[in-house]
C-alpha positions in Angstrom: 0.0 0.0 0.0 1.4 3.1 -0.7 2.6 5.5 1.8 0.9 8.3 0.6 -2.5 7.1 1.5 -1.6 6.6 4.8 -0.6 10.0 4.6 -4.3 11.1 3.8 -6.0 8.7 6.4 -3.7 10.6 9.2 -3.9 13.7 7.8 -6.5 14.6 10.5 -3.8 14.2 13.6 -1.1 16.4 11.6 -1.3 18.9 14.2 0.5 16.5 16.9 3.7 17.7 15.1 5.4 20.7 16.2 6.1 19.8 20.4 9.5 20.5 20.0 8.6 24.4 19.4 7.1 24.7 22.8 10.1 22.8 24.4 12.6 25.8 24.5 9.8 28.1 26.3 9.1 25.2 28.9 12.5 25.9 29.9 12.8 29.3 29.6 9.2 28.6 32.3 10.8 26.7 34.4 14.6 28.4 35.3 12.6 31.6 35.6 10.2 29.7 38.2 12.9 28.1 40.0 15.0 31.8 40.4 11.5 33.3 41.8 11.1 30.6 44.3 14.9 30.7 45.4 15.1 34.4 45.2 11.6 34.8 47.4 13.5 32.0 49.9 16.9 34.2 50.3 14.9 37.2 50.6 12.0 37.5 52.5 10.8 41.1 53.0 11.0 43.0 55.9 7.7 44.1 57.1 6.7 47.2 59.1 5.9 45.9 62.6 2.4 46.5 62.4 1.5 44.5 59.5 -1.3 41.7 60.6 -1.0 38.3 61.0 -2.9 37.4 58.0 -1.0 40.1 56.0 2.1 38.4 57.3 0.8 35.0 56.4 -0.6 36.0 53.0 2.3 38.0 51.9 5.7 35.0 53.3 3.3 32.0 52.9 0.5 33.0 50.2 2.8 31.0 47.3 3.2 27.9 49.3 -1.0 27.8 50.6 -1.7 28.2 46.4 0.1 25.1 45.7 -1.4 23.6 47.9 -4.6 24.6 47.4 -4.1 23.3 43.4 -2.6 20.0 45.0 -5.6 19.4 46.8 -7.8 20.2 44.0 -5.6 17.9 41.7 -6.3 14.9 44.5 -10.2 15.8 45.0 -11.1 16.0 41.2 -9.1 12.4 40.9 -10.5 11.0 43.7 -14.2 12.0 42.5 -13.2 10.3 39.2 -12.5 7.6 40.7 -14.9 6.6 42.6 -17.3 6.4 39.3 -14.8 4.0 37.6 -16.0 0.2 36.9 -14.5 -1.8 33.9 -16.3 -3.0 31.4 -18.4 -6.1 31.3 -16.7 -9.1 29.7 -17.7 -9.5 25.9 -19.5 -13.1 25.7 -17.8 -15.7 23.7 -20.1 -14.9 20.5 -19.0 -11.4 20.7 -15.0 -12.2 20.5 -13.4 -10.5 17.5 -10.5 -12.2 16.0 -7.4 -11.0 17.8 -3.4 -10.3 16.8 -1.2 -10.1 20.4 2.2 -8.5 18.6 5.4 -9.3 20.9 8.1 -7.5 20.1 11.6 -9.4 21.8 15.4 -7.8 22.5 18.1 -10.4 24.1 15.2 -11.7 26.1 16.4 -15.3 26.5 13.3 -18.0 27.6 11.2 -15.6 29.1 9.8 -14.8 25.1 8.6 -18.7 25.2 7.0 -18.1 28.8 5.2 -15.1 27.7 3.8 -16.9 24.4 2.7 -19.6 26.3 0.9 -17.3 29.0 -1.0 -15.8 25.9 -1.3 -19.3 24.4 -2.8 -20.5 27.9 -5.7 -18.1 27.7 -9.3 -18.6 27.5 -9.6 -17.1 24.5 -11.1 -19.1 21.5 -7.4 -20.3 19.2 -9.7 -19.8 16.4 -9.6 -16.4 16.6 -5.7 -15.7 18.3 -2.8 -15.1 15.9 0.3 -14.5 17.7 3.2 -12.6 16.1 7.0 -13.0 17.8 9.3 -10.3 16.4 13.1 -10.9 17.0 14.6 -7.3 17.1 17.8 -8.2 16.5 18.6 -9.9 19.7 22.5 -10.7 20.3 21.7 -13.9 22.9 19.7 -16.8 22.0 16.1 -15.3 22.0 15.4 -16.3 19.1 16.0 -20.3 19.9 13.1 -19.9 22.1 11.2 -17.9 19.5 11.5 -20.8 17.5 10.5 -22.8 20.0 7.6 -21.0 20.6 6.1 -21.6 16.7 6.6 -25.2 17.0 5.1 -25.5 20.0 2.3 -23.8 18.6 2.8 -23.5 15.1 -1.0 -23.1 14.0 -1.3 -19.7 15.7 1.9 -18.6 16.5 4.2 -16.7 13.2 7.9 -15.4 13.8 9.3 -12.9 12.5 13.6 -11.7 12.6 14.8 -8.5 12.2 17.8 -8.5 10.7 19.7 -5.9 13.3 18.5 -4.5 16.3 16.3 -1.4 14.9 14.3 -0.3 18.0 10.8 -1.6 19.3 8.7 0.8 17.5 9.9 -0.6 14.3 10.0 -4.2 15.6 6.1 -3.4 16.1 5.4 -1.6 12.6 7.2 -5.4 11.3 4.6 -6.8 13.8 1.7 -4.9 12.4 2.3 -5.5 8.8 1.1 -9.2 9.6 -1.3 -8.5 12.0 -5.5 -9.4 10.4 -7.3 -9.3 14.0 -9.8 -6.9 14.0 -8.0 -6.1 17.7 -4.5 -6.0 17.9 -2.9 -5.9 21.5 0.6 -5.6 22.3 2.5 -7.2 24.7 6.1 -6.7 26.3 8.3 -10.4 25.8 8.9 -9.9 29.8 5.4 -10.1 30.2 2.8 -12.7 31.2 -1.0 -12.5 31.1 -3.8 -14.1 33.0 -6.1 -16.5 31.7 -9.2 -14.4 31.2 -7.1 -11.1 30.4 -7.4 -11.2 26.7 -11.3 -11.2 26.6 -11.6 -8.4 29.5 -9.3 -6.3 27.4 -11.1 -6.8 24.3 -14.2 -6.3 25.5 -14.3 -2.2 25.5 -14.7 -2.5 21.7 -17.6 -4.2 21.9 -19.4 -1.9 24.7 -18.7 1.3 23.2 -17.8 2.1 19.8 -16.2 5.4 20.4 -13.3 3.1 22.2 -9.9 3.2 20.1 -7.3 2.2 22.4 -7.8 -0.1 26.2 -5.1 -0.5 28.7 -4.0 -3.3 30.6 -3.5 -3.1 34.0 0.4 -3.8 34.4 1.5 -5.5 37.8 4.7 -6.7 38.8 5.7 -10.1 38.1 9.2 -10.5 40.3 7.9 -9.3 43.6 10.0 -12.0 45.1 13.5 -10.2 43.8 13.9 -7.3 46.2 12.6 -4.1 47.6 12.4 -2.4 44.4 10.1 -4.9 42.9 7.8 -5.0 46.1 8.0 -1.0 46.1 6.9 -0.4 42.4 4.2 -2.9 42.6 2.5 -0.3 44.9 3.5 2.4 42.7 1.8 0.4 39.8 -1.2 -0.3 41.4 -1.7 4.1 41.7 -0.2 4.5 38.2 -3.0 2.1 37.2 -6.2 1.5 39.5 -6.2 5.6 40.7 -4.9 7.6 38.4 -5.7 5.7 35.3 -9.0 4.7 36.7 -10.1 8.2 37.0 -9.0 9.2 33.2 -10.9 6.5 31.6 -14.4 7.7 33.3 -13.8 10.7 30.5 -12.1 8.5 27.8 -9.1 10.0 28.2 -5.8 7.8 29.7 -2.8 9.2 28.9 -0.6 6.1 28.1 -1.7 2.8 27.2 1.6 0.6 28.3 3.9 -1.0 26.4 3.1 -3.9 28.1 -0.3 -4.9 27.7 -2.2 -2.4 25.2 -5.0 -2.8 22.7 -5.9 -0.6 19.6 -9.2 -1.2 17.2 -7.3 -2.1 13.9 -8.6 0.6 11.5 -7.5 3.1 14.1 -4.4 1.7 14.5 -3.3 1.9 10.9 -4.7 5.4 9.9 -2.0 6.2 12.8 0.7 4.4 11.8 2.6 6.7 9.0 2.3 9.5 11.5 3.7 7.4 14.3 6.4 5.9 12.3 7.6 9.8 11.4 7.5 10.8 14.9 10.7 13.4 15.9 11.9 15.8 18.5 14.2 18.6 18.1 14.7 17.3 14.7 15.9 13.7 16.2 13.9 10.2 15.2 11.7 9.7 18.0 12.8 5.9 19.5 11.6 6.2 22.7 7.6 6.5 24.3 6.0 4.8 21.4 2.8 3.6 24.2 2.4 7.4 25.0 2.8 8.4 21.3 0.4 6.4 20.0 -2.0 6.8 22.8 -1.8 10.9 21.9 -2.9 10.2 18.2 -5.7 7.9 19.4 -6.9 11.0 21.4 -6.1 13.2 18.9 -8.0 11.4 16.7 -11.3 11.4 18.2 -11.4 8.0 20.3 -11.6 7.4 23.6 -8.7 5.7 25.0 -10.0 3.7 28.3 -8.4 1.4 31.6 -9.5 -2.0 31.8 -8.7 -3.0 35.6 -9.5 -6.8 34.9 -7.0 -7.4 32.0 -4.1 -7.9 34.2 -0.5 -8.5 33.2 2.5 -9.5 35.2 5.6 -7.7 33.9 9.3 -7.4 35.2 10.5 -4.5 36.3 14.2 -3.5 37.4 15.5 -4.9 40.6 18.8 -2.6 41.1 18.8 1.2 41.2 20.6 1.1 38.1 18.5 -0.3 36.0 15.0 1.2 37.7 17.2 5.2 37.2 17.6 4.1 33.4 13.9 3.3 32.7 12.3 6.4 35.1 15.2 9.0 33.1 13.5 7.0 29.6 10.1 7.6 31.0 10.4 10.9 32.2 11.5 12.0 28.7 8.7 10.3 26.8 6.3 12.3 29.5 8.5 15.7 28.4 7.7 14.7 24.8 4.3 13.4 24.9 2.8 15.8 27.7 3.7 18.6 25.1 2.5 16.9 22.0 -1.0 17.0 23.8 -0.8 20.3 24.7 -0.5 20.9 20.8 -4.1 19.6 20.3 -6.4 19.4 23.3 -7.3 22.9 23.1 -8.0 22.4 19.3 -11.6 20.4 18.4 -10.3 16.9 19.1 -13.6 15.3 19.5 -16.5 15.6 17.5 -18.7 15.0 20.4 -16.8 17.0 23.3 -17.4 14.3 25.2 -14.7 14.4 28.1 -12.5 17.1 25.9 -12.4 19.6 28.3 -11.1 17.2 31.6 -8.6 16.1 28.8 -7.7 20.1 28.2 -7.3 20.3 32.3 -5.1 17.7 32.7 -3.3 18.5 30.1 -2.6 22.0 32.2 -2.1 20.5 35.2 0.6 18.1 33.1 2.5 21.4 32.4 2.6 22.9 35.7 3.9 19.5 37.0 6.7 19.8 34.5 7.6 23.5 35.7 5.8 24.4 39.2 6.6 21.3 41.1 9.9 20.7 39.6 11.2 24.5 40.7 9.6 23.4 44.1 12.1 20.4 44.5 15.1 23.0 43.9 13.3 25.1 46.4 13.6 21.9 49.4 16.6 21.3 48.4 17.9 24.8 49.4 15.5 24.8 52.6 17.6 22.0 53.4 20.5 24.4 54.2 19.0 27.3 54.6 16.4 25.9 57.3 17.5 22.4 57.9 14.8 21.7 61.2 12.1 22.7 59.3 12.7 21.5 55.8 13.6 17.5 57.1 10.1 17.6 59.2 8.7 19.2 56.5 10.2 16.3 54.4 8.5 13.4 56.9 5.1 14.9 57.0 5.1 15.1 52.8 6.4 11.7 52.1 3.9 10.0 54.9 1.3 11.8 53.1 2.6 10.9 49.7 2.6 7.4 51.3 -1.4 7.4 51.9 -2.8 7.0 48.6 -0.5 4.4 47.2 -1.4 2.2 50.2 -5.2 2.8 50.6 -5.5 2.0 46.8 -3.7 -1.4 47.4 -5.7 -1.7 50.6 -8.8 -1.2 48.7 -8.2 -3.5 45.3 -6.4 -6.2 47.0 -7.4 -6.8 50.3 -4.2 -6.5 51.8 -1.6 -4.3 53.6 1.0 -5.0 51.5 0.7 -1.7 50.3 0.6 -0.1 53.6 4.4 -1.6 54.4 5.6 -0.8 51.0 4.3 3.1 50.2 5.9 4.6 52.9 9.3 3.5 52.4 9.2 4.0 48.3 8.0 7.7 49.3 11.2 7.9 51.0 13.3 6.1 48.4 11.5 8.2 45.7 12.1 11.4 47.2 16.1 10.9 48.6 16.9 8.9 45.0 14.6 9.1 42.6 13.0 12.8 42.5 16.0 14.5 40.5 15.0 12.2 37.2 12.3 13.8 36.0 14.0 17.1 36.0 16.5 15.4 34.3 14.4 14.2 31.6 13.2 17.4 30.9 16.6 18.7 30.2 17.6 15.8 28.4 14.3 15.2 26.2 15.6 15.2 22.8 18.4 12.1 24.2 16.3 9.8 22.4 18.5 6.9 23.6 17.1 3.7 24.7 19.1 3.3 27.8 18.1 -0.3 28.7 18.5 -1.7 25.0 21.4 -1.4 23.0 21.0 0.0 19.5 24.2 0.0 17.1 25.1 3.8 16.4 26.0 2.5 12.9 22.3 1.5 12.5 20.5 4.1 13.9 20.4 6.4 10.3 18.6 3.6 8.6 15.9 3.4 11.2 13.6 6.1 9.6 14.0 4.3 6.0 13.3 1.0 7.4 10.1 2.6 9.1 9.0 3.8 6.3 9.5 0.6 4.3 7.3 -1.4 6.7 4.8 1.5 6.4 4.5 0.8 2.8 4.5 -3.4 2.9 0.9 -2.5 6.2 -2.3 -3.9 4.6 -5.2 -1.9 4.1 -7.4 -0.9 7.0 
């Protein structure tokens, strides 16, 4: 199919393009909030003696009571979000549409054949399953157990090799090219998915047409490993059943993850030209490809929804080195991607309005995280010399509160104070080791680097060409 047409079908989400103008103001925002806050803490004025107590107040503290006024806001509109979240009823076995799971693999070893045969294990009719294992390259034996995987199951499961480690997002366009569900979900080759979690994620698309995109709810699969592990499986449970919960009441999550996501498959491929073309500061975008794509479903019109009973174990880092290297990747995408949306939620997105204008807020409150709240670390960090008493209570009182939500939100889903013991201390851990990254990432956003995968510099110029290329070779929507 030519690439031309697919040009045409995404002409409509065009104006996602141009993030990287509003990157250079962001910053210019942010240093200037940062030397307000630290110029207002070195120098706090001298007033006459008669000045009121309120006067006092509002003049030295007014700053610090409107953050937290908007912080409060932030946790009372998510909380009433919440609380009117319920997934979606499972789609009968009459109602199934045939399905594509794409798994895209790099130097993954055996876990690729245990994450087929999760998927393979499911209770979802093999009549209508095709499962499609892309090789990216891998320098260890991953693709042995690919292999392994299509004769173990060789009526539904098709391989495919890369011939040099390109990058996931092209490993998925190679996926998508042989893709014919009507659904196609993809699904990280470190992950494993429950039996009935392939029918619960489907089963948006059949309830309400106006659903483009459904994520999975991503928990952690090597608890066992460490205190990392156990710490981000509470942090994944408030990533997922709060704050995603509350987004999809108004069709509007922000990230469908990489590892367990959903797209309707003439949405997907109107996107995928677009997608493959993405850059930043005139650099091939090879990072956040979840978060990208989930912006053009927005931006297309579709609600993009949470499904909290399509669960999928997934491993997650279980050293500080490796959990620094994803965040500092994350935190860029979110650099990217939060300004990508600012480009078109205040345009007319959706034909309907339905839910636009909570996507237009949290799109704001997006940038004022990125500038605000960041200036506000600096801002700690010198109250930590300049008023060392008060800025380490200060510091207990704000991670025991940071702690509360994480571990009611276990409490509530699971049943079990797990939470409770682990929120606390990764409010610490976040705040002492983690809290500089995504400050970082905004200063690094155009590092499109991987990080956690290796990609050959000598083969990093051919990406876009070989994008393109499996562009052209997509079937027709």
């Amino acid at each position: 199919m030519p690439l031309q047409k697919y040009h045409n079908q995404g002409a409509a989400t065009h104006f996602c393009r141009g993030a990287d103008r509003l990157y250079i103001p962001l910053l210019i925002i942010l240093i200037t909030t940062i030397s307000l806050i630290i110029y207002r803490q070195l120098s706090a004025p001298d007033l006459p003696e008669d000045t009121s107590a309120l006067d006092q107040w509002l003049i030295k503290d007014g700053f610090a009571f409107a953050i937290f006024g908007f912080g409060l806001f932030l946790l009372l509109w998510q909380v009433s979000f919440v609380l009117r979240y319920k997934p979606f009823k499972r789609a009968e076995a009459s109602e199934l549409p045939r399905l594509s799971v794409v798994i895209p693999a790099f130097n993954e070893g055996a876990q690729v054949l245990d994450t087929v045969r999760s998927v393979m294990a499911s209770d979802y009719p093999h009549a209508l399953l095709q499962v499609i294992c892309v090789d990216d390259g891998s320098e260890d034996d991953t693709w042995k157990w690919i292999t392994h995987a299509h004769e173990e199951f060789p009526d539904c499961v098709s391989i495919l090799k890369q011939p040099f480690n390109q990058g996931k997002r092209c490993a998925l366009m190679a996926g998508f090219a042989e893709a014919n569900g009507d659904v196609i979900v993809t699904l990280d080759s470190d992950s494993e998915v429950l039996p009935d979690t392939l029918a619960e994620l489907v089963s948006p698309f059949i309830r309400d047409e106006r659903v483009g995109s459904v994520a999975g709810n991503v928990r952690v699969l090597n608890q066992d490993r460490g205190m990392i592990p156990k710490m981000l499986e509470v942090s994944f449970t408030s990533a997922f059943d709060y704050i995603r919960a509350g987004q999809s009441v108004y069709g509007g999550v922000f990230c469908t993850p990489g590892a367990l996501s959903a797209y309707r498959s003439g949405v997907l491929h109107a996107l995928l030209a677009e997608w493959s073309e993405q850059s930043f500061m005139g650099k091939p975008a090879t990072i956040g490809e979840d978060r990208a794509l989930t912006n053009l479903v927005l931006a297309s019109g579709h609600r993009v929804v949470y499904q909290s009973n399509a669960v999928v174990l997934t491993k997650v880092p279980e050293r500080y080195h490796g959990l620094r290297r994803m965040l500092t990747r994350w935190a860029r995408s979110n650099v990217r991607e939060s300004l990508v949306m600012f480009t078109f939620v205040f345009k007319r997105f959706r034909t309907k309005g339905e839910g636009a204008n909570w996507i237009r807020l949290f799109s704001l409150t997006q940038i004022i995280r990125m500038t605000v709240f960041e200036a506000l670390k600096c801002a700690l960090l010198l109250s930590v010399f300049l008023n060392t008493d008060e800025a380490l209570f200060g510091i207990v009182v704000g991670c025991l509160l940071a702690s509360i939500i994480p571990g009611t939100v276990y409490l509530i889903r699971y049943g079990s104070l797990f939470g409770l013991r682990w929120a606390t201390p990764f409010a610490f851990f976040w705040l002492l080791c983690l809290a500089w990254i995504p400050l970082w990432g905004m200063l690094t956003a155009s590092n499109s680097g991987w990080l956690t995968r290796s990609l050959p510099v000598e083969n990093q110029a051919g990406t876009a060409q070989d994008l393109e290329e499996t562009v052209t070779n997509l079937p027709v929507a």
